[in-house]
N, C-alpha and C positions, 0 to 999 in steps of 0.2 A: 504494500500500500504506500501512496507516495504520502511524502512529510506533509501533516497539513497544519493550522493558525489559525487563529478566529482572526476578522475585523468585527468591526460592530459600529454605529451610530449611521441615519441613513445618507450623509454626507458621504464616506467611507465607503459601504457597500452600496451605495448609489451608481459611485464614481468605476467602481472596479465591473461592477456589472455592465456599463457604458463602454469602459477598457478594455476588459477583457476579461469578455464573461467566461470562456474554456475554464481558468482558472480556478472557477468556482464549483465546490463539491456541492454544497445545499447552503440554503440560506434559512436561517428558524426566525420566527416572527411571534412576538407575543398574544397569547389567545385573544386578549383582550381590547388588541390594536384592530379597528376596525374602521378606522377616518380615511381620509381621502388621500393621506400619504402613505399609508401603508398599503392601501388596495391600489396605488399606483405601480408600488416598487413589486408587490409580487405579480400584476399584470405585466410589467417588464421580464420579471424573472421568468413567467412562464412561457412567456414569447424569446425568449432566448434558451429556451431549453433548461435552467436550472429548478431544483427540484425543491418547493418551500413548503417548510415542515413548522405548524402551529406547535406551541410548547408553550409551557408558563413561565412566568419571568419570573422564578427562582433558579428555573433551569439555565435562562442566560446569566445568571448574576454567577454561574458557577463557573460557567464557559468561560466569563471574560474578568470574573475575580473585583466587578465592579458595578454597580447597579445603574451608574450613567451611559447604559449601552443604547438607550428610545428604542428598548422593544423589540430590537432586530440585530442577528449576529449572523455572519457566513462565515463557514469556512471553507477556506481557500486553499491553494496550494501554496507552499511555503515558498517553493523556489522562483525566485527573479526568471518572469519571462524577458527575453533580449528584444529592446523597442527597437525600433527605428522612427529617424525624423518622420519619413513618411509613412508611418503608420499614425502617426500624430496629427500631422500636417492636412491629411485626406479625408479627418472626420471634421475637420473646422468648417462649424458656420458664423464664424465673425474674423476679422483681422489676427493674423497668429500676434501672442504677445509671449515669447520666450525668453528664458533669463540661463545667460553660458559661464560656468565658470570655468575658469582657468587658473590651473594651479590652487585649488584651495585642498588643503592636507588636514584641514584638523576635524572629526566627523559632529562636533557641536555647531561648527560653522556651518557646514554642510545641514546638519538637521534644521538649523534655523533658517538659512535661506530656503528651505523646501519646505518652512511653515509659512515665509512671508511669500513667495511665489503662489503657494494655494489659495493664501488669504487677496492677494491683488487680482486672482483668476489668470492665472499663467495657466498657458495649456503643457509646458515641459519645462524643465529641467536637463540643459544637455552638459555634459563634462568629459573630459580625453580620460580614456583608460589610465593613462599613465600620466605620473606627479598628482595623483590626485586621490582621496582617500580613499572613495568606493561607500556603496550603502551598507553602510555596518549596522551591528545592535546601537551602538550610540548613537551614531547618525538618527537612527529609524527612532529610540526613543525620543530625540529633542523634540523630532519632527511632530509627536504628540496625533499622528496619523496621517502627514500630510506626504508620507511617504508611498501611500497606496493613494493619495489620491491628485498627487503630481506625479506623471510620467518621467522617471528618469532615466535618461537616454546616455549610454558611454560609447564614446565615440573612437579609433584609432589614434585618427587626423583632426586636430580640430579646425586648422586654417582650414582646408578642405573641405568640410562641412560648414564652416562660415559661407565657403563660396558656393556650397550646396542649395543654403538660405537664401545669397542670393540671386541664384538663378530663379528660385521659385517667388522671386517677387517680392521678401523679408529684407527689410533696411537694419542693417548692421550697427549698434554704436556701443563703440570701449568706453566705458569708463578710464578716466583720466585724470588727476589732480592738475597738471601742469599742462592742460589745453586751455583757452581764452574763451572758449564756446558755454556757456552754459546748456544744461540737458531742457532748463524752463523754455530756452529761445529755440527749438527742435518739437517740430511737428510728430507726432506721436499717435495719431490717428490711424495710422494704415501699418499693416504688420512690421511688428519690429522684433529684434533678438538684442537685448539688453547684453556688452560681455563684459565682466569683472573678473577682477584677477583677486587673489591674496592679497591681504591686509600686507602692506611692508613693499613686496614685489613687485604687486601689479601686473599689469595684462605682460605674456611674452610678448617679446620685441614680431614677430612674424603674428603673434594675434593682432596686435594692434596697428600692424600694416594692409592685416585681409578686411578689418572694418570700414564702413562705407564715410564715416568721422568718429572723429572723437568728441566726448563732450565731457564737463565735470560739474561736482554738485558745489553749490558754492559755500564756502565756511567763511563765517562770520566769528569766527573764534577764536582760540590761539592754538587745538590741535588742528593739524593738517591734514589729517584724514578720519575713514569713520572705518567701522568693521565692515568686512563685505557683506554678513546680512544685514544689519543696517543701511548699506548702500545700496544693496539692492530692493530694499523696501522702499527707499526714496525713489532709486529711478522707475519701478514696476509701477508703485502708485501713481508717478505722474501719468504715467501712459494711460494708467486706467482713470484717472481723473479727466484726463482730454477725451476719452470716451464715453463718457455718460454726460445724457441729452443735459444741455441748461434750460 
C-alpha cells in the first residue's frame, strides 16, 4: 500500500482535489456537514472519481490530532507528485501571478514564502533543484498547509525556464535593492513571475540577466533589505492589489 497523510480544512482539500485529484485515496466529510460547501466539495469529489466517506467528527479529530479540521479530511498520497510549469500554466483562468526563488536554502524561508504566495493567490511556486533547500518537514510545517495548496515546481535550469515564462507571454521581474525602478511604478496586471533571490545574495548574476527588468521595494529605513518572505509578500500583494476591481 502506498504511504498515505491526511490534509484537512476545505481550503487544502479543495485545492489538491483541483491539482490533483489521482493523488487522493478518499476524502471523509463530517455527518453532520450538510450546507452548500460541503455538498459542493463532494459533488466535485465525485465527478472526479474520488470516493467520500461520511464519518463523525470525533473520527476526524483522530485522523488529524486536531478538531480545526471544518469537517473534512483526505487522505492523500504522501509522495511529491513532479509538477511542471505547464501543468500549472494550462489550468489558469486569470493572469498567471508566480513567485521564483532563487537560491533560498533555509526551509523556514521556504515555508513562509509558500504561506505568503497562497495567501496573495499565486498559482506556483517554482525553485532550481539545486542550491536550494527542497520541501522538507520544516518547510511543509511553517507553511501551516500552504504547501498542498501552492504548486511547487523544481526546476533543472532556472534561467531556462524564466525564458520558458516568457515565451508563454509571463513578464519576468528580479527583485533588486540596487535598481532605480520601483516595483509600485511596474504594471502588474497581466501575468507576471515575481524572482527573489536569498536574503544577503540575491538573485544569481545569469537570473537577473534572463529577467525582463528589475525593480526594488523601497526602504525608508536604515536596514537595507527585508527577508525574502517578507519581500515577496510585498511584491505578490502588489500585483494582486492592481488586480482587484476599484
Amino acid at each position: 500500500m502506498a504511504e498515505s497523510r491526511y490534509l484537512h480544512g476545505f481550503h487544502a482539500v479543495g485545492a489538491k482535489l483541483r491539482q490533483d485529484p489521482e493523488a487522493i485515496f478518499e476524502i471523509f466529510v463530517a455527518n453532520q456537514r450538510a450546507d452548500a460547501r460541503a455538498k459542493d466539495l463532494i459533488a466535485r469529489a465525485e465527478l472526479a472519481g474520488v470516493r467520500v466517506m461520511p464519518v463523525d467528527s470525533a473520527r476526524l479529530d483522530g485522523m488529524t490530532g486536531t478538531h480545526r479540521h471544518q469537517g473534512v479530511v483526505a487522505r492523500i498520497d504522501a509522495r511529491q507528485r513532479a509538477l511542471k510549469v505547464a501543468d500549472v500554466l494550462e489550468g489558469l483562468v486569470e493572469p498567471a501571478l508566480l513567485l521564483v526563488l532563487d537560491g533560498v536554502t533555509d526551509p523556514h524561508n521556504l515555508g513562509a514564502c509558500l504561506r505568503v504566495a497562497d495567501g496573495a493567490g499565486a498559482h506556483a511556486v517554482i525553485a532550481p533543484k539545486d542550491r536550494a533547500v527542497g520541501l522538507n518537514a520544516t518547510a511543509m510545517k511553517v507553511a501551516s498547509g500552504a504547501a498542498d495548496t501552492v504548486p511547487y515546481i523544481t526546476v533543472t535550469n532556472l534561467a531556462r525556464t524564466l525564458r520558458e515564462l516568457q515565451d508563454a507571454g509571463i513578464w519576468c521581474i528580479g527583485a533588486a535593492g540596487e535598481t532605480d525602478k520601483s516595483l509600485y511604478a511596474i504594471d502588474q496586471r497581466g501575468p507576471v513571475a515575481w524572482a527573489l533571490g536569498a536574503e544577503g545574495d540575491g538573485l544569481r548574476r545569469l537570473t537577473r540577466e534572463t529577467c525582463d527588468e528589475l525593480a526594488k521595494i523601497p526602504m525608508y529605513g536604515e536596514v537595507e533589505s527585508l527577508n525574502v518572505s517578507v519581500a515577496s509578500g510585498v511584491c505578490l500583494f502588489e500585483a494582486r492589489r492592481q488586480r482587484v476591481p476599484v
